[in-house]
Residue, then its C-alpha position, 0 to 999 in steps of 0.5 A: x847741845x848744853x843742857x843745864x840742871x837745877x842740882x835739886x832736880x837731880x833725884x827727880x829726874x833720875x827717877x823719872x828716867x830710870x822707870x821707863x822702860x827701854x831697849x837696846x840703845x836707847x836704855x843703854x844711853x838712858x843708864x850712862x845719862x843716868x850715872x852722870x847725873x848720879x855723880x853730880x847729884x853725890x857733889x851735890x848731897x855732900x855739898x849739902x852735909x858741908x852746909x849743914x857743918x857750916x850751919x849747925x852746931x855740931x857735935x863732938x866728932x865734928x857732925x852737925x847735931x840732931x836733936x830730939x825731934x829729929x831735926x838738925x840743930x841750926x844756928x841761924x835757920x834764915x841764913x841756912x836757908x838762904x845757902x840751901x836755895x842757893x846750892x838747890x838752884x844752881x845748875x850742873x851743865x852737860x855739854x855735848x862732845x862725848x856726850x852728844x849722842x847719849x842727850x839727842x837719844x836721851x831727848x828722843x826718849x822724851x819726847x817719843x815718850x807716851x807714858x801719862x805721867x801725873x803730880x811731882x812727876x809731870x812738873x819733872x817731865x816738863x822740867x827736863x823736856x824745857x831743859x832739852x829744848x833749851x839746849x837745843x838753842x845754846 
């Protein structure tokens, strides 16, 4: 089993699986499925912060500038915009070997899952339940 991740669904999906409630194997395979996804999702945040230094006009310690409402000063926001879209689509890849047991508990818990979800977080559920059914095909 493949699944494959947008980077910029990492923090939704984290949140979504660390609220539901679990026992024994299945929460013990949710938290390693969790800090994996919490590893790359820190790639991922300083792969933002790198962005923004790429982007911005940056101060005298080196660090993107912020200015007086609290936004970033950006040099060319087209063009900032355009590598944000690219970084948030790509896709982190977890593939099975050590991991297969944790993804087949990890879809089982979705797919058994009979809490209603609403919102952000029914787009977030239907997301990773298409993830799971697509690596089951790869």
């Amino acid at each position: 089993m493949i699944i494959k991740i947008e980077k910029a669904k990492l923090a939704p999906i984290i949140n979504l699986l660390y609220d539901l409630p679990l026992r024994g194997k299945q929460s013990r395979h949710r938290t390693k499925f969790i800090k994996l996804l919490h590893e790359r999702h820190e790639e991922y945040r300083e792969d933002i912060k790198q962005l923004l230094k790429e982007h911005c006009h940056l101060d005298e310690n080196g660090e993107p500038k912020i200015k007086e409402d609290n936004t970033y000063d950006v040099k060319d926001i087209d063009a900032y915009l355009k590598d944000k879209k690219e970084l948030d689509e790509e896709e982190i890849v977890i593939e099975g070997g050590d991991a297969q047991e944790m993804l087949k508990t990890v879809k089982e818990i979705l797919f058994n899952c009979d809490r209603e979800f609403s919102g952000q977080e029914a787009m977030i559920y239907d997301y990773i339940c298409e993830k799971f059914e697509e690596g089951e095909k790869e």
